[in-house]
N, C-alpha and C positions, 0 to 999 in steps of 0.2 A: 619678228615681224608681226606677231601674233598682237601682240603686246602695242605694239608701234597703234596700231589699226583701231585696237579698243578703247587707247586713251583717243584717237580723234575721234572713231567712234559715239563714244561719251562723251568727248569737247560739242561734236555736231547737234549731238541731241540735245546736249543740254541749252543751247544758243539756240539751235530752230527750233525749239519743243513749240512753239510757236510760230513758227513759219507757216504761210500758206496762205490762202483766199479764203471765203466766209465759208463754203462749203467742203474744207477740208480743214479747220480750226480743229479737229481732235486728230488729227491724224498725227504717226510719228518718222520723225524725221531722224537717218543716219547718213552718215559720208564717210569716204576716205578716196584712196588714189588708187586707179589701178595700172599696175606693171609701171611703175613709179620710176625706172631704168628705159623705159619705151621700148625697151625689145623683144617683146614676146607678142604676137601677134594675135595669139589664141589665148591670153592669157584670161581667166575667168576667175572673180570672187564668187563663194557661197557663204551665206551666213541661213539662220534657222531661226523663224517665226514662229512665237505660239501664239495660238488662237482660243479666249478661254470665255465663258461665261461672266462676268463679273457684275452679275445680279440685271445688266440692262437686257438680256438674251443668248439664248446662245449663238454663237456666229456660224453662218450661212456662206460668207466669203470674206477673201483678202483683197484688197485694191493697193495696187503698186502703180507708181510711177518713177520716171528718172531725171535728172538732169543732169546734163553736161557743164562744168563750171571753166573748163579747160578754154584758152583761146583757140576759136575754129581753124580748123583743120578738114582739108576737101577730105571728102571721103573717109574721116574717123567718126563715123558713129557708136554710139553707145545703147547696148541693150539692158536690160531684166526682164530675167525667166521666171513663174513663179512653178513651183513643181510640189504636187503634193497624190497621193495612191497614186500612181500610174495617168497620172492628169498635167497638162502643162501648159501655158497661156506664156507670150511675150509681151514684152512694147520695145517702140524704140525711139530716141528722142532723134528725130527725123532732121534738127538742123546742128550740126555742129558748134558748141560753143555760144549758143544762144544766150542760157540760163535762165531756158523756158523750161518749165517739163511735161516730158512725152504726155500721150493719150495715157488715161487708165489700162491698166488689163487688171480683168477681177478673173480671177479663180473660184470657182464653189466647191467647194471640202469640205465647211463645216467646222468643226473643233477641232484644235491639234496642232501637228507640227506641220511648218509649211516651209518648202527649200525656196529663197530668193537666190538668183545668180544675177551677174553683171558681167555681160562680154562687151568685146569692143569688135571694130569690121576689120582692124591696121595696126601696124606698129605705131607706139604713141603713147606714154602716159597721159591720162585723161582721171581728173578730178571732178567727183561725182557726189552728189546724195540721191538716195531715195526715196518717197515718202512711200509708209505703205499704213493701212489700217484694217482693222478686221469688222465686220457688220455682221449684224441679222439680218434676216432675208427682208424686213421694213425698211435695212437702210441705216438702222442706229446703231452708232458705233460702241463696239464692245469690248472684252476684254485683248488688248493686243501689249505683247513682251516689249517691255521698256527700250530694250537697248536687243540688238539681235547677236545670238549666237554663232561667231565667227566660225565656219566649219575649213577653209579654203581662201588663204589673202596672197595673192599673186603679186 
């Protein structure tokens, strides 16, 4: 399943690396499905963000967002957690099946490794990306891991 997640993983990055509005043009984009069977209720992905200097600054935070690609469904929303030292920020993409996405949530960590999660409220498979990028504390985007580190694919 591992395996399954990282080639769409890769397929999603490689097609949205460009995705987004003017003031998220750098940011990176991955997807896959989650609990792809729809019966796990609680079922949650993690994957693993680095945050690195790459000469523009060093980074000050992560900003995530989600979107839901799945056709709506009452009551199936879809989250991302970002989790980093003992710190943890949400969002949720508030309408089902839009293929809008959520508010930002930014995290301030700094450099390193940053945990993204993806729950959902209901049973359901529900097909997702999220964008997420890492900044300096100005705002300009820095070094952020190409593709994320699958830790957890439900």
């Amino acid at each position: 399943m591992k395996s399954t997640f990282l080639k769409k993983t890769f397929i999603a990055a490689s097609i949205l690396a460009t995705a987004g509005y003017a003031s998220h043009a750098l940011a990176h984009t991955a997807g896959a499905t989650i609990d792809s069977a729809g019966n796990n209720a609680s079922a949650t992905d993690l994957a693993q963000v680095i945050c690195f200097d790459d000469s523009n600054g060093s980074p000050d935070h992560i900003l995530v967002e989600i979107q839901d690609l799945s056709p709506s469904v009452s009551g199936l929303l879809l989250s991302a957690q970002i989790f980093k030292d003992g710190h943890m920020t949400n969002t949720t993409d508030t309408v089902s099946g839009d293929a809008s996405y959520s508010n930002s949530a930014i995290l301030k960590g700094g450099e390193g490794e940053y945990i993204i999660s993806v729950s959902k409220t209901k049973y359901g498979a529900r097909d997702f990306n999220i964008r997420y990028h890492c900044e300096t504390a100005n705002g300009v985007h820095t070094g952020t891991s190409e593709i994320p580190i699958v830790l957890q694919f439900q």
